[in-house]
C-alpha positions in Angstrom: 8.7 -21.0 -89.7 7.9 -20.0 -86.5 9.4 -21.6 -83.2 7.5 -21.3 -79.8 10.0 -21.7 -76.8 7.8 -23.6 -74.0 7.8 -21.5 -71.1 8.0 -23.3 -67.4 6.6 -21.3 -65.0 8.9 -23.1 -61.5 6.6 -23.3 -58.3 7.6 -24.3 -54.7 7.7 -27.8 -54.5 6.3 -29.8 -51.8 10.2 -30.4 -49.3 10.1 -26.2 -49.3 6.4 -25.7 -48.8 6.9 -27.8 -46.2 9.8 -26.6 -44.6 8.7 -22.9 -45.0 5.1 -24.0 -42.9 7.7 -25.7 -40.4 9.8 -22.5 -39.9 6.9 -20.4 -39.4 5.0 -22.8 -37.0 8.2 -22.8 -34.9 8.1 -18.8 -35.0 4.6 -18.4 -34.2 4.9 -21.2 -31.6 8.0 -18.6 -30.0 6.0 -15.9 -30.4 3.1 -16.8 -28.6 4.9 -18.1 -25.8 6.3 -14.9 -25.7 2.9 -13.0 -25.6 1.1 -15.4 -23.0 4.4 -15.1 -20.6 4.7 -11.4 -20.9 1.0 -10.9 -20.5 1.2 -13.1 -17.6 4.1 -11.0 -16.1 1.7 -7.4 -17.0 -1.1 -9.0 -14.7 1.1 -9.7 -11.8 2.4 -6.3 -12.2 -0.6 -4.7 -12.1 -1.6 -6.8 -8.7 1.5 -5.8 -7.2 1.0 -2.1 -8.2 -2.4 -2.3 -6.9 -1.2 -3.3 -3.3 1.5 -0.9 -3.7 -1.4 1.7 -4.1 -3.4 0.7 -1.0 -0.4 1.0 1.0 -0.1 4.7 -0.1 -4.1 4.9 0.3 -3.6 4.2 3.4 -0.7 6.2 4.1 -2.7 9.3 2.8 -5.4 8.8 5.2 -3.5 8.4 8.1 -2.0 11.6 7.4 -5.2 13.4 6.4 -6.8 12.6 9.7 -3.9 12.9 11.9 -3.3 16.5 9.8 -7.3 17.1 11.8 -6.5 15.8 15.1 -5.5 16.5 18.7 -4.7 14.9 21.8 -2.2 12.4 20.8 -1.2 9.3 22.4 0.2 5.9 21.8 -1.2 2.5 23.1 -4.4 0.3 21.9 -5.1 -0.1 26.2 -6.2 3.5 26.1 -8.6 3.6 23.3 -12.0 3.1 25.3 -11.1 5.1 28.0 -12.8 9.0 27.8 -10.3 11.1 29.1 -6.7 9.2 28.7 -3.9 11.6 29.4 -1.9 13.2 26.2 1.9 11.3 25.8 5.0 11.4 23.7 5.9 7.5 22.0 9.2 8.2 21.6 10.6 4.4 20.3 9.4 3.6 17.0 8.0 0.1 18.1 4.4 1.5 19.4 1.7 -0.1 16.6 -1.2 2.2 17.8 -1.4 5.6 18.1 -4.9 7.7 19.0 -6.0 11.3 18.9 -9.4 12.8 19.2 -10.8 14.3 16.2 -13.9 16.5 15.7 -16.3 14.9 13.0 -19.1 17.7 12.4 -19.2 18.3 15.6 -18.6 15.0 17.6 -15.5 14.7 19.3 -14.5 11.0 17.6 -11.6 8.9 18.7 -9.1 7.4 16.0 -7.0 4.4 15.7 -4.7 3.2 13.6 -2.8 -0.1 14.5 0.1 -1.7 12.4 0.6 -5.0 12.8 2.4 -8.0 10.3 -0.8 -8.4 8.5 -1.9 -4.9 7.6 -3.6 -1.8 8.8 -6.6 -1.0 10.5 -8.5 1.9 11.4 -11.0 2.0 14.0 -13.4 4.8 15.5 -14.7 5.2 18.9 -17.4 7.8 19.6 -17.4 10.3 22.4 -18.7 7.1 25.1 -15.8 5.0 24.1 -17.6 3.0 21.7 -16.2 1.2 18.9 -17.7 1.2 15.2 -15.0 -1.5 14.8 -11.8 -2.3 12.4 -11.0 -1.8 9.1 -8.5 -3.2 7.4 -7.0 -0.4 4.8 -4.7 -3.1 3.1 -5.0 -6.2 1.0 -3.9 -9.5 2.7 -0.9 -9.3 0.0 0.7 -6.7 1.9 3.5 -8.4 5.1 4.5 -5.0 7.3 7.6 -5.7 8.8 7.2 -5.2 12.4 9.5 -5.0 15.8 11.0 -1.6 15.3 10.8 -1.2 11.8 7.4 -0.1 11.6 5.4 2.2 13.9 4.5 5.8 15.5 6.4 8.2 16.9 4.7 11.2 18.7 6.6 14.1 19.9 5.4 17.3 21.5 2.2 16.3 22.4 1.4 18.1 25.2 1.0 17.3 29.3 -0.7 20.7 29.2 -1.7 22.5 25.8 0.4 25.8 27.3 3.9 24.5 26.3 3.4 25.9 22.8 5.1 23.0 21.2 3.3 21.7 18.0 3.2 18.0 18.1 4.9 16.1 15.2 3.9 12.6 14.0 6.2 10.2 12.7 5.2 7.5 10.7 7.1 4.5 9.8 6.2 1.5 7.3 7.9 -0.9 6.2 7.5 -4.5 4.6 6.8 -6.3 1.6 4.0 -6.8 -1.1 4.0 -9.5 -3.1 2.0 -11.5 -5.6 2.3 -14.7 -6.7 6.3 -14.7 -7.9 6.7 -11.3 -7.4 7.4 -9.1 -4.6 8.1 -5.9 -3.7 9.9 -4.0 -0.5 8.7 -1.1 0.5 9.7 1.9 3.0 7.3 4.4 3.6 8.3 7.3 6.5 6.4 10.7 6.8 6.3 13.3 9.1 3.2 15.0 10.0 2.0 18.1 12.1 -1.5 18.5 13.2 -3.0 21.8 11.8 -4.2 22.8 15.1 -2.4 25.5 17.0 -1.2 24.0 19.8 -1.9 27.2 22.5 
């Protein structure tokens, strides 16, 4: 005689189905919350690296044109006049400096101004003539003004015989920030004109 033992296969029953789609409900319900917050946290990141990298776009061109330049003096007052007379800024709380530069040929005037809400660059031609401003930083960048930030020109000279190279000294400082984040920054370089002074 033969005997056939019934075999009884066990499944999940409904209370553990159920709890196991709970459990991983909760999980995923974590888990996105984590992705959507820290995706949230990369974008603002990225914005406040972006201002950061205007500021040092701007920097850069500062320095790249000052680098070309001559005849340096401090004061927005002076920038339509022709002739204005060369002058140390020895305080760091003068916002403008000038110099003449030669574009291709045309002796161009150059400005750069700090104030609390940015940079700007402007360019007079050789009748005193602005092309007018231009802001070289997002509005999310605050400079910190009142001695912190500003120009500092030393050896430029009353007469270009003195045979001391002028040095530029320029000082930032402030804060970027985006939405809930921010981001303090101090920038200071020094920088001598490439022209001989003779």
């Amino acid at each position: 005689m033969t005997s056939y033992k019934l075999q009884v296969k066990k499944g999940f029953t409904l209370i553990e189905t159920m709890v196991a789609v709970s459990i991983f409900t909760i999980v995923m319900t974590l888990g996105t919350g984590a992705v959507v917050n820290t995706n949230a946290t990369y974008k603002r990141t990225q914005a406040l690296r972006q201002a950061l990298d205007s500021m040092s776009f701007a920097m850069e061109d500062m320095v790249r044109n000052i680098r070309l330049g001559s005849s340096f003096y401090c004061g927005q007052e002076l920038a339509g006049q022709t002739t204005p007379n060369t002058q140390d800024c020895s305080s760091g709380e003068n916002t403008t400096i000038l110099f003449d530069k030669n574009d291709s040929g045309i002796l161009n005037r150059y400005a750069y101004t700090i104030s609390s809400t940015g940079i700007t660059k402007e360019i007079y031609d050789p009748n005193g003539i602005s092309g007018g401003a231009r802001s070289l930083v997002p509005s999310e960048i605050k400079i910190n003004t009142g001695g912190l930030s500003g120009f500092i020109v030393v050896g430029s000279p009353p007469a270009p015989s003195d045979k001391v190279q002028p040095r530029i000294i320029i000082k930032i400082s402030g804060t970027a920030s985006y939405r809930n984040l921010k981001s303090d920054f101090n920038l200071e370089t020094t920088v001598s004109p490439r022209l001989i002074d003779r």
